[in-house]
N, CA, C and O atoms as CSV, one atom per row, in Angstrom:
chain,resi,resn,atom,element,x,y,z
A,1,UNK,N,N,0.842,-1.165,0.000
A,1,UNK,CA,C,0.000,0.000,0.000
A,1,UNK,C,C,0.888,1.229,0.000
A,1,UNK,O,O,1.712,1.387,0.901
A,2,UNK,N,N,0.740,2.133,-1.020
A,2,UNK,CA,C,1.683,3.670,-1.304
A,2,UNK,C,C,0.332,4.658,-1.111
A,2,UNK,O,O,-0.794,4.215,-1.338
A,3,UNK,N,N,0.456,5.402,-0.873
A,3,UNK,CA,C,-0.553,6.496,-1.116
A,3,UNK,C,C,0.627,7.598,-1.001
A,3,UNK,O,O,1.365,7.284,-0.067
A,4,UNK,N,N,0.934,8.466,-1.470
A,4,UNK,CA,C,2.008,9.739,-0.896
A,4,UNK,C,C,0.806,10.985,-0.872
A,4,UNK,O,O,-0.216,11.310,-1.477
A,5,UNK,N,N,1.620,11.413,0.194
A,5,UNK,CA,C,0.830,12.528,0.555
A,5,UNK,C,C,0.539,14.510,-0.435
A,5,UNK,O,O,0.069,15.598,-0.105
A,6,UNK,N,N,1.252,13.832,-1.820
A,6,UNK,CA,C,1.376,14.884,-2.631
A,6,UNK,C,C,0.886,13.964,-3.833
A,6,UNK,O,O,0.996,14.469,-4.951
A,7,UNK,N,N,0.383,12.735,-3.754
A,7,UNK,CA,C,0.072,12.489,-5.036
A,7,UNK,C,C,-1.625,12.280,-5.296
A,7,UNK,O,O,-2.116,11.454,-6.065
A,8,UNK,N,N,-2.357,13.239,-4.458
A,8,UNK,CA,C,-3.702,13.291,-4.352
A,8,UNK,C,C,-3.646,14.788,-5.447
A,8,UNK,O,O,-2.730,15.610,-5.432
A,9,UNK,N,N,-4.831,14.840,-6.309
A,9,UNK,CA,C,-5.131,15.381,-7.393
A,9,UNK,C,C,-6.177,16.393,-6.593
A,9,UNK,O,O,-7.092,16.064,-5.838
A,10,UNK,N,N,-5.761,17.717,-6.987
A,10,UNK,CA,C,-6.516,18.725,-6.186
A,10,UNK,C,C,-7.986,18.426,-6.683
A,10,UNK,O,O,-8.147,17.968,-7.814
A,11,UNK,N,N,-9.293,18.736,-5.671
A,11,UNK,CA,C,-10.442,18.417,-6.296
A,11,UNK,C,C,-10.909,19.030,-7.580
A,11,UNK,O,O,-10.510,20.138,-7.939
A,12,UNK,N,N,-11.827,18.246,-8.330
A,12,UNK,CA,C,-11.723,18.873,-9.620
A,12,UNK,C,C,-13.416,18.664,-9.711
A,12,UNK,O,O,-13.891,17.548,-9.498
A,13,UNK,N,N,-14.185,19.695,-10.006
A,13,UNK,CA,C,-15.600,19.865,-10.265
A,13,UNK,C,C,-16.034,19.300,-11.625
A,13,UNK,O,O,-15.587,19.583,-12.737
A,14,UNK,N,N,-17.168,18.292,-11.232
A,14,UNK,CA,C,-17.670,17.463,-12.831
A,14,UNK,C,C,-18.929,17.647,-12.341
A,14,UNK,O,O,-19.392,17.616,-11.201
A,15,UNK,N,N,-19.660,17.957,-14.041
A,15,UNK,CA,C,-21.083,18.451,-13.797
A,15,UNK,C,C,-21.882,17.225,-14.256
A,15,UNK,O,O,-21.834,16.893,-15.440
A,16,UNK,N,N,-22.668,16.490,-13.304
A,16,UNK,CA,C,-23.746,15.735,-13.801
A,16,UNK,C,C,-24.698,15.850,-14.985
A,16,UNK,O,O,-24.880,16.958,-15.489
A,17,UNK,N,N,-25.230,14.919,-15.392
A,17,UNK,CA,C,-26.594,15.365,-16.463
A,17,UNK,C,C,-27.712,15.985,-16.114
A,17,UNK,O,O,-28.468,16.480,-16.950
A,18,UNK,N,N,-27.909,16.015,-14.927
A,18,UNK,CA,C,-28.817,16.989,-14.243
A,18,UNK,C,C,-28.510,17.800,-13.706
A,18,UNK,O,O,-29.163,18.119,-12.712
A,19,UNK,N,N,-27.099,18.712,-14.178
A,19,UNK,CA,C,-26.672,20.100,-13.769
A,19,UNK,C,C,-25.890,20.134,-12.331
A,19,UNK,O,O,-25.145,21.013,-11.895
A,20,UNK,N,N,-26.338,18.769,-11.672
A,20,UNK,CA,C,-25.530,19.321,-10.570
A,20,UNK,C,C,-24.432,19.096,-10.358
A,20,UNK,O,O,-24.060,18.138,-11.035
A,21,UNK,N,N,-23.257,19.719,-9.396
A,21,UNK,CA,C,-22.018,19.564,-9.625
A,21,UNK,C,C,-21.418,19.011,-8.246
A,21,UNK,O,O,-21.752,19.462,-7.150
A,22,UNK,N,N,-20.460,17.943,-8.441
A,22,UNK,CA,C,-19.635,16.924,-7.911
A,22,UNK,C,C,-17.951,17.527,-7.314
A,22,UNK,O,O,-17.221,17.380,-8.295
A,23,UNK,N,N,-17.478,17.857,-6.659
A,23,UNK,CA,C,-15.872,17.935,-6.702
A,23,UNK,C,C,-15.049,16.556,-6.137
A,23,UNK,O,O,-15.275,16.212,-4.977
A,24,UNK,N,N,-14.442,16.057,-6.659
A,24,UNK,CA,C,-14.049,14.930,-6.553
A,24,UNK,C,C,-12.207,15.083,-6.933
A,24,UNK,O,O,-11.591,15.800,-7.721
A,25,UNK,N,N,-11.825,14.140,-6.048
A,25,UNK,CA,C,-10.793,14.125,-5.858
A,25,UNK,C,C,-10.090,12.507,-6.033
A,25,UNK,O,O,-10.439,11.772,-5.110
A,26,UNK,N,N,-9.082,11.783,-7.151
A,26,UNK,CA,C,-8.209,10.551,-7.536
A,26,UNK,C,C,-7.108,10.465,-6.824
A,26,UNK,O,O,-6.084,11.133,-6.970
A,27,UNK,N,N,-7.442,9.174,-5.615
A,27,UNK,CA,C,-6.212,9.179,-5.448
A,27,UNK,C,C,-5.331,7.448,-5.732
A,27,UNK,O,O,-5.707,6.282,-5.613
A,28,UNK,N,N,-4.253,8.002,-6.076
A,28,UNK,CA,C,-3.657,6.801,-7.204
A,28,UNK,C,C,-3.104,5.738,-6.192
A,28,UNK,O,O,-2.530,6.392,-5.321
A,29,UNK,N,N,-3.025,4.591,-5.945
A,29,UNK,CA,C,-2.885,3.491,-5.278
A,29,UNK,C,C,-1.672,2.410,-5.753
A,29,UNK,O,O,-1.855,1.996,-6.898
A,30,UNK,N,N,-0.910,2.073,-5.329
A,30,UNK,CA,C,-0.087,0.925,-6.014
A,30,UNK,C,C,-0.896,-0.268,-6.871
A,30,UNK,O,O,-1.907,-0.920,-6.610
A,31,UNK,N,N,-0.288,-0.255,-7.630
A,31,UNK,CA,C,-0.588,-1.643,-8.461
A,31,UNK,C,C,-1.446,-0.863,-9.527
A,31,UNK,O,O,-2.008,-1.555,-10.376
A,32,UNK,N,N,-1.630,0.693,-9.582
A,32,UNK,CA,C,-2.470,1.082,-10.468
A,32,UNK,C,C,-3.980,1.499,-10.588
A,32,UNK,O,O,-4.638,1.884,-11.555
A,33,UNK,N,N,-4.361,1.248,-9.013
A,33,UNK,CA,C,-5.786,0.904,-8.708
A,33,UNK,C,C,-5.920,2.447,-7.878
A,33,UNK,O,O,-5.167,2.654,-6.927
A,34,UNK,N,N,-6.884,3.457,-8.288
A,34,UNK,CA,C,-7.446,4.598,-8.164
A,34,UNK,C,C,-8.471,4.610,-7.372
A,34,UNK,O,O,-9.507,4.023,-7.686
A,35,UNK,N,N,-8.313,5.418,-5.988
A,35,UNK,CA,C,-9.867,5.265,-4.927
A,35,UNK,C,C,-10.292,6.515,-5.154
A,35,UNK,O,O,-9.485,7.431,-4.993
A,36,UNK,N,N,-11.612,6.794,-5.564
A,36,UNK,CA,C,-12.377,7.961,-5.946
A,36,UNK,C,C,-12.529,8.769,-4.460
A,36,UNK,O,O,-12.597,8.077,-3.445
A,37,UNK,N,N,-12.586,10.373,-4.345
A,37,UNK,CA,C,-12.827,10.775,-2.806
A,37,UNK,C,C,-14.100,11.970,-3.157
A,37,UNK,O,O,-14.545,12.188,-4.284
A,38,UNK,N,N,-14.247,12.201,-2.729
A,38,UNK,CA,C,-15.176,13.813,-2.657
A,38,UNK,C,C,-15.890,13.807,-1.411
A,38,UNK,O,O,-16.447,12.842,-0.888
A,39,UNK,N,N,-15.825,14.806,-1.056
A,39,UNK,CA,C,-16.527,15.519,0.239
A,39,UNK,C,C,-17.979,15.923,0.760
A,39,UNK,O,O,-18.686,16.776,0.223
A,40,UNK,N,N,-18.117,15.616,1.225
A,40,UNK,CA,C,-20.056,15.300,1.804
A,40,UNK,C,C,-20.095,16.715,3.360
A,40,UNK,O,O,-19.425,16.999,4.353
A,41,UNK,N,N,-21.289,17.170,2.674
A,41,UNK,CA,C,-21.654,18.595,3.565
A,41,UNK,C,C,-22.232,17.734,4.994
A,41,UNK,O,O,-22.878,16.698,5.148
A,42,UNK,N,N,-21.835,18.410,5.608
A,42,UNK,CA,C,-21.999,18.014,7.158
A,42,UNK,C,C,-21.577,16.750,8.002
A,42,UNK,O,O,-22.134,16.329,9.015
A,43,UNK,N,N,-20.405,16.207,7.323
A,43,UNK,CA,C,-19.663,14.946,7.651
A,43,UNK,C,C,-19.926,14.605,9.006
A,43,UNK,O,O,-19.686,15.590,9.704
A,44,UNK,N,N,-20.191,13.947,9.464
A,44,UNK,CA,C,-19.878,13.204,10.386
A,44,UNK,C,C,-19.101,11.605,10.583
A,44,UNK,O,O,-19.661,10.517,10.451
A,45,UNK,N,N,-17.859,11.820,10.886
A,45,UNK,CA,C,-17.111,10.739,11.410
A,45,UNK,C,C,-17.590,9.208,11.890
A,45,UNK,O,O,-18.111,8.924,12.969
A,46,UNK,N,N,-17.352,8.538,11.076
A,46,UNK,CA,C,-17.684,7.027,11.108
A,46,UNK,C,C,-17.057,6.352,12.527
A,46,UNK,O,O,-15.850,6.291,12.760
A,47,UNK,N,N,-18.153,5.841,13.458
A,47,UNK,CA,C,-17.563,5.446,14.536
A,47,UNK,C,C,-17.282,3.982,14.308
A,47,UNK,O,O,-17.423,3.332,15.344
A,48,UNK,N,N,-16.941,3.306,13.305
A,48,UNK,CA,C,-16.096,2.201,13.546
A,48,UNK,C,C,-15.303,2.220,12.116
A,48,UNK,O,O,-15.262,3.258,11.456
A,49,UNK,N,N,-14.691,1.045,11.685
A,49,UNK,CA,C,-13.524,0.945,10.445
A,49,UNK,C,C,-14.318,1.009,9.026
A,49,UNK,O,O,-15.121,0.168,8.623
A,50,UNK,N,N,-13.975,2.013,8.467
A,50,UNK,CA,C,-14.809,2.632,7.316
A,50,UNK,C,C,-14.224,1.838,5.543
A,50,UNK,O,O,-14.780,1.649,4.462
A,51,UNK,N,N,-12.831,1.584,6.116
A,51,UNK,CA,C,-11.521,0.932,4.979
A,51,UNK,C,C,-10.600,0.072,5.625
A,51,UNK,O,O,-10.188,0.539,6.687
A,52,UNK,N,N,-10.233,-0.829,5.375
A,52,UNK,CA,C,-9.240,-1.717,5.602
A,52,UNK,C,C,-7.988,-1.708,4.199
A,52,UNK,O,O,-8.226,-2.258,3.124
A,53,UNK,N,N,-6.963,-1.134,4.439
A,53,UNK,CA,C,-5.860,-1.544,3.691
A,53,UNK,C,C,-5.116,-2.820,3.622
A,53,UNK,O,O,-4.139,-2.823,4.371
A,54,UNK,N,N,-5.275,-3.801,3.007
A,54,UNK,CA,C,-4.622,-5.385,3.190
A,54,UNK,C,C,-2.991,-4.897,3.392
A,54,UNK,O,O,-2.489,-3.906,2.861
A,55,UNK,N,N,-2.546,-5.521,3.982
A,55,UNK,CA,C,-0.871,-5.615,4.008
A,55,UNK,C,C,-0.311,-6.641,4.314
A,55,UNK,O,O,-0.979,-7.468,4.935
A,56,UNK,N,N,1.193,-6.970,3.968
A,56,UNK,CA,C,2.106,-7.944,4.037
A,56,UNK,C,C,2.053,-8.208,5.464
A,56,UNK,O,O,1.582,-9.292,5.811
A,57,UNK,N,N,2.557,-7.201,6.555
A,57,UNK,CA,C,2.953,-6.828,7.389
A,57,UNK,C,C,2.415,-5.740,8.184
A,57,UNK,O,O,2.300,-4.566,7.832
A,58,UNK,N,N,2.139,-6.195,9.154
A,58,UNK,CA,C,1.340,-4.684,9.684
A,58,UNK,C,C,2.208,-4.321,10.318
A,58,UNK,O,O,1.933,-3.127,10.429
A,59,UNK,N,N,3.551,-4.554,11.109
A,59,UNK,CA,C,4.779,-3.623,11.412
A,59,UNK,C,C,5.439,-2.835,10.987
A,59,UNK,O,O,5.984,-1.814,11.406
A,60,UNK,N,N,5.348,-3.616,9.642
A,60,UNK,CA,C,6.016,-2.408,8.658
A,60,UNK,C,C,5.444,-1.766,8.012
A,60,UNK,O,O,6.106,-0.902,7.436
A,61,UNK,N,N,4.039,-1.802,7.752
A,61,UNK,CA,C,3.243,-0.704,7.674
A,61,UNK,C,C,3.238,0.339,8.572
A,61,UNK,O,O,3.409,1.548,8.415
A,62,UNK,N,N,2.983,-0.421,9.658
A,62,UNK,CA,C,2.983,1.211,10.773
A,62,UNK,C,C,3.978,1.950,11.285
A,62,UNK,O,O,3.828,2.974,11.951
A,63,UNK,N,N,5.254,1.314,10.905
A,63,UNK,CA,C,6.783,1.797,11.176
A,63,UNK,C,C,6.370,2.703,9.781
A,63,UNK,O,O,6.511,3.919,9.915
A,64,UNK,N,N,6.021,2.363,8.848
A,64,UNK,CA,C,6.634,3.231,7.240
A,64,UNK,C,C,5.478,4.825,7.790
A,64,UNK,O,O,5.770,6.016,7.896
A,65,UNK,N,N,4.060,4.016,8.041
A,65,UNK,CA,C,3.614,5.333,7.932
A,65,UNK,C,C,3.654,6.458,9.568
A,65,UNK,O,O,3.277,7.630,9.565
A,66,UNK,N,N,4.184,5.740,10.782
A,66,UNK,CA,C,4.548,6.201,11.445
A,66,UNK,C,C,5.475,7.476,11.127
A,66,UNK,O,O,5.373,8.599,11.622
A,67,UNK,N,N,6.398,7.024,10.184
A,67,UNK,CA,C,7.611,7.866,9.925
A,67,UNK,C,C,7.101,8.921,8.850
A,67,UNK,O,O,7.844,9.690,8.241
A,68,UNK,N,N,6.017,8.858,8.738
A,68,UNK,CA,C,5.537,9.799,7.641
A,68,UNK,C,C,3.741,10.319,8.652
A,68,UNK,O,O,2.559,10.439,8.332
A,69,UNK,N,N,4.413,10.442,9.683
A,69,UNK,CA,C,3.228,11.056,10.821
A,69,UNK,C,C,1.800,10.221,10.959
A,69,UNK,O,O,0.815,10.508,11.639
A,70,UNK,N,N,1.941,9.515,10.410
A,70,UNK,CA,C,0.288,8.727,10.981
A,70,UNK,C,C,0.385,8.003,12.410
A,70,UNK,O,O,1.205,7.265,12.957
A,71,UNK,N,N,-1.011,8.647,12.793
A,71,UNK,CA,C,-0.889,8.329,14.416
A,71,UNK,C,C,-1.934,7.336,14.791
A,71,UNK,O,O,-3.132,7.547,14.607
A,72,UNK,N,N,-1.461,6.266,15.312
A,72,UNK,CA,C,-2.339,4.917,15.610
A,72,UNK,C,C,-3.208,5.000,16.615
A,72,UNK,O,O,-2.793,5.486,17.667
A,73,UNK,N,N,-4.159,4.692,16.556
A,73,UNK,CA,C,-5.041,4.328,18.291
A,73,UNK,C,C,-4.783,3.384,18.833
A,73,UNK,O,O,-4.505,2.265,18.401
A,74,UNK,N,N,-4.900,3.987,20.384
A,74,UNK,CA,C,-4.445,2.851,21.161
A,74,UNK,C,C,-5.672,2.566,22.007
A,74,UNK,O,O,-6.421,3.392,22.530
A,75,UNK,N,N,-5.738,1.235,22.043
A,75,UNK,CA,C,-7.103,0.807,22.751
A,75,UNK,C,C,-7.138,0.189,24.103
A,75,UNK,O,O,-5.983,0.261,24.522
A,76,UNK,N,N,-7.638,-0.188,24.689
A,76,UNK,CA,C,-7.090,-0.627,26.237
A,76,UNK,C,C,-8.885,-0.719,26.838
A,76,UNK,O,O,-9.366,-0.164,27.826
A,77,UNK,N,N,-9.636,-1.712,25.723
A,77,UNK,CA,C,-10.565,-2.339,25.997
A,77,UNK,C,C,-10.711,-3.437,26.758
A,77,UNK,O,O,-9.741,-4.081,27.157
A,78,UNK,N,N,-12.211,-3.812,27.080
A,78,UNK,CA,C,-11.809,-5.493,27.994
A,78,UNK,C,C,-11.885,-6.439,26.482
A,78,UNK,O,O,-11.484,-7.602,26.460
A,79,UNK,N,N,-12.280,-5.962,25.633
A,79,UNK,CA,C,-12.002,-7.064,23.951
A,79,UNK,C,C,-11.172,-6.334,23.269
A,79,UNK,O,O,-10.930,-6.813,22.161
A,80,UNK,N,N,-10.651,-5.370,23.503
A,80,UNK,CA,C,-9.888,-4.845,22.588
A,80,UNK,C,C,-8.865,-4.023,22.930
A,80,UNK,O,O,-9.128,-2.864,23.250
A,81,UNK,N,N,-7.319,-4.563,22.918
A,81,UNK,CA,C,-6.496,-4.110,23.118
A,81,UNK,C,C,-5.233,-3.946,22.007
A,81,UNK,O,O,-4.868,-4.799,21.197
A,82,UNK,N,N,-4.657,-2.544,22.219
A,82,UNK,CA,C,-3.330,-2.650,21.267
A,82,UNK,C,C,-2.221,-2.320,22.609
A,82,UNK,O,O,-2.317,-2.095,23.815
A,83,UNK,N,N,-1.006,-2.462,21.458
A,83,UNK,CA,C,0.060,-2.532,22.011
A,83,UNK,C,C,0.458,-1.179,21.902
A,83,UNK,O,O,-0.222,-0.481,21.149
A,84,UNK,N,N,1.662,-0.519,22.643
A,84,UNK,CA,C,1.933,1.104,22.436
A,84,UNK,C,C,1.855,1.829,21.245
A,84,UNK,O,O,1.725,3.043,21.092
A,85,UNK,N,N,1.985,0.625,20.136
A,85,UNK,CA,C,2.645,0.846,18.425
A,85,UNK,C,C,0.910,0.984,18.066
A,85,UNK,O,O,0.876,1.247,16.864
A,86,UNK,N,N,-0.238,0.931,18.493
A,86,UNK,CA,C,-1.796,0.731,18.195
A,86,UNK,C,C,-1.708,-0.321,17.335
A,86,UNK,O,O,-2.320,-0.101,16.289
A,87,UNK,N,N,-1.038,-1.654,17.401
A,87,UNK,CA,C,-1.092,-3.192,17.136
A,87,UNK,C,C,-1.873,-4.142,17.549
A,87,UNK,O,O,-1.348,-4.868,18.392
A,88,UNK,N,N,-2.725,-4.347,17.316
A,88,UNK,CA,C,-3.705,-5.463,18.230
A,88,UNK,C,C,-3.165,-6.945,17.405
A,88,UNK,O,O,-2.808,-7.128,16.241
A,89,UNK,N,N,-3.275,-7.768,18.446
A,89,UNK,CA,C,-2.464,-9.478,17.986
A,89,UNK,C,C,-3.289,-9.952,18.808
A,89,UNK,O,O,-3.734,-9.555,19.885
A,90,UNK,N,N,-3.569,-11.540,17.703
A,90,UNK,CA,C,-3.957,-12.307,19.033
A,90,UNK,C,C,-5.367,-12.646,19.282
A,90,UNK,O,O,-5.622,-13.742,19.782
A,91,UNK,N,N,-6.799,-11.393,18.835
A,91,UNK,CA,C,-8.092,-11.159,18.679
A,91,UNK,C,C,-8.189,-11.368,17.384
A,91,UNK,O,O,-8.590,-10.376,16.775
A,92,UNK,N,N,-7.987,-12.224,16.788
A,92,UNK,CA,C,-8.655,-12.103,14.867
A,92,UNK,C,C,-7.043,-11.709,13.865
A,92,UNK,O,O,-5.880,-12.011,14.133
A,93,UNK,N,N,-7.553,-11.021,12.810
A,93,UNK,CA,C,-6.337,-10.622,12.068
A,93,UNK,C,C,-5.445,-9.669,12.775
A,93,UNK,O,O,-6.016,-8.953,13.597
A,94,UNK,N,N,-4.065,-9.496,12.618
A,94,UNK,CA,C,-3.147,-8.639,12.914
A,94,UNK,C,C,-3.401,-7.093,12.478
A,94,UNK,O,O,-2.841,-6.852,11.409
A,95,UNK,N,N,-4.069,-6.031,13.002
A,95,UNK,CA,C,-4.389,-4.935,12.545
A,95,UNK,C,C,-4.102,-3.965,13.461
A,95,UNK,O,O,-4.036,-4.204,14.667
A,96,UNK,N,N,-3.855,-2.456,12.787
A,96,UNK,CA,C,-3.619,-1.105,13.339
A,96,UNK,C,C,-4.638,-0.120,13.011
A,96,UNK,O,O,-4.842,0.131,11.824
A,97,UNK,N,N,-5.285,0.455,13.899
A,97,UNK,CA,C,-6.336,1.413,13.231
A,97,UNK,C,C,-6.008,2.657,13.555
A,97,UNK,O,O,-5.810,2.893,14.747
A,98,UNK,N,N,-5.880,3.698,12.597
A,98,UNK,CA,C,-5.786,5.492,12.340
A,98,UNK,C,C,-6.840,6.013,11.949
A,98,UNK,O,O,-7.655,5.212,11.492
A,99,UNK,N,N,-7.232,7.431,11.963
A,99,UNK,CA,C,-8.019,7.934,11.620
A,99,UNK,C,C,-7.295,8.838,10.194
A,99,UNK,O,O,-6.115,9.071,9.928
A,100,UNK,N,N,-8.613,9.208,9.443
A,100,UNK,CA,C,-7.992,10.023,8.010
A,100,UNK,C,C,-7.784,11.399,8.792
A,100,UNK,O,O,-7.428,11.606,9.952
A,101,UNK,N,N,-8.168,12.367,7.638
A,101,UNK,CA,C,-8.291,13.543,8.682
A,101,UNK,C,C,-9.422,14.159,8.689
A,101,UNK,O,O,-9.727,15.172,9.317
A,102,UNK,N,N,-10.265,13.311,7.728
A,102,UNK,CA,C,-12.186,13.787,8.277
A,102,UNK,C,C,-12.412,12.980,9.883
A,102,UNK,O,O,-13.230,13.446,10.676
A,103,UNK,N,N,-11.715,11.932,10.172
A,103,UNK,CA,C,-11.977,11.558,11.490
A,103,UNK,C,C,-12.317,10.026,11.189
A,103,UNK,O,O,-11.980,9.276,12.106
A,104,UNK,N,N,-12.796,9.535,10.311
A,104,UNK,CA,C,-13.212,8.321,9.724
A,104,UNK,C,C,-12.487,7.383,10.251
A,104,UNK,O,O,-11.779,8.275,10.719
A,105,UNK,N,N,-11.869,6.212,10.710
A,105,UNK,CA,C,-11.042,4.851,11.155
A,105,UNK,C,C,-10.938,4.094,10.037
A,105,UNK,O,O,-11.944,3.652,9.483
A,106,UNK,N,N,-9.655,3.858,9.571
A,106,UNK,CA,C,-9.266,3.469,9.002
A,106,UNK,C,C,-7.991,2.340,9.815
A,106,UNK,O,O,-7.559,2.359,10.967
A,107,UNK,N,N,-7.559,1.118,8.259
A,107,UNK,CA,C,-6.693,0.269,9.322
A,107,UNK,C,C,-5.708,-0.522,8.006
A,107,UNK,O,O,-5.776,-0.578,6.778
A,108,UNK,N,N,-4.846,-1.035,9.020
A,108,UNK,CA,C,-3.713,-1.535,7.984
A,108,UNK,C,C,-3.665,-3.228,8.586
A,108,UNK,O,O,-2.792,-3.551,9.391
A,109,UNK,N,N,-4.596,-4.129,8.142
A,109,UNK,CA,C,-5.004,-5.700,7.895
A,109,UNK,C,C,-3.848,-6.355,7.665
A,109,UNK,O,O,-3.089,-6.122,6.725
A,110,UNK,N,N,-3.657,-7.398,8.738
A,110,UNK,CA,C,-2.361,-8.747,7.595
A,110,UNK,C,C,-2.914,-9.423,7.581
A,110,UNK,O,O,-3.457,-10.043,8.495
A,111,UNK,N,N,-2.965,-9.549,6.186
A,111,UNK,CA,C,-3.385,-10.497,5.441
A,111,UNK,C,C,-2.387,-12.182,5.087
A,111,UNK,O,O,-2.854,-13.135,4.463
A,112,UNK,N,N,-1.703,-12.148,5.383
A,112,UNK,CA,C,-0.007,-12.856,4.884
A,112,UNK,C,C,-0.996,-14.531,5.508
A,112,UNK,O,O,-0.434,-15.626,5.480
């Protein structure tokens, strides 16, 4: 999983067949694969995991995007716990969950 943080395409306005207008924003994905974005009036923040990113490794996912400021949650549930790194092991798949910066939860899955 690449996403860089400069390779998101400033939003760009497309007009429907019924006049109304869309701003939407491409952002380009490894392997070639493009996730469509645009912005919704009065957002409210998804209280559980909205996207799952598959990965090799979820250490080295969260070491890579650690180092490029993404900040993990840390949980310290009676079912749900991470480790300082926001690593949960042990409950199901190996996963880390972050938020975007609408607030949404997002997570980095091993899949391996």
């Amino acid at each position: 999983m690449r996403v860089s943080p400069n390779s998101c395409a400033e939003p760009e306005m497309i007009l429907a067949d019924n006049g109304s207008a869309w701003f939407l924003s491409v952002v380009p994905l490894s392997g070639g694969i493009k996730a469509l974005m645009y912005p919704k009036p009065n957002h409210q923040p998804a209280t559980f995991t909205v996207l799952n990113f598959p990965v090799d490794s979820v250490e080295k996912a969260v070491d890579e995007l650690s180092q490029r400021g993404v900040q993990f949650e840390i949980y310290n549930e009676p079912n749900l716990k991470t480790d300082a790194r926001g690593i949960s092991r042990g409950n199901g798949p190996t996963i880390a969950w972050f938020k975007d910066p609408a607030g949404n939860i997002l997570s980095v899955l091993e899949v391996a």
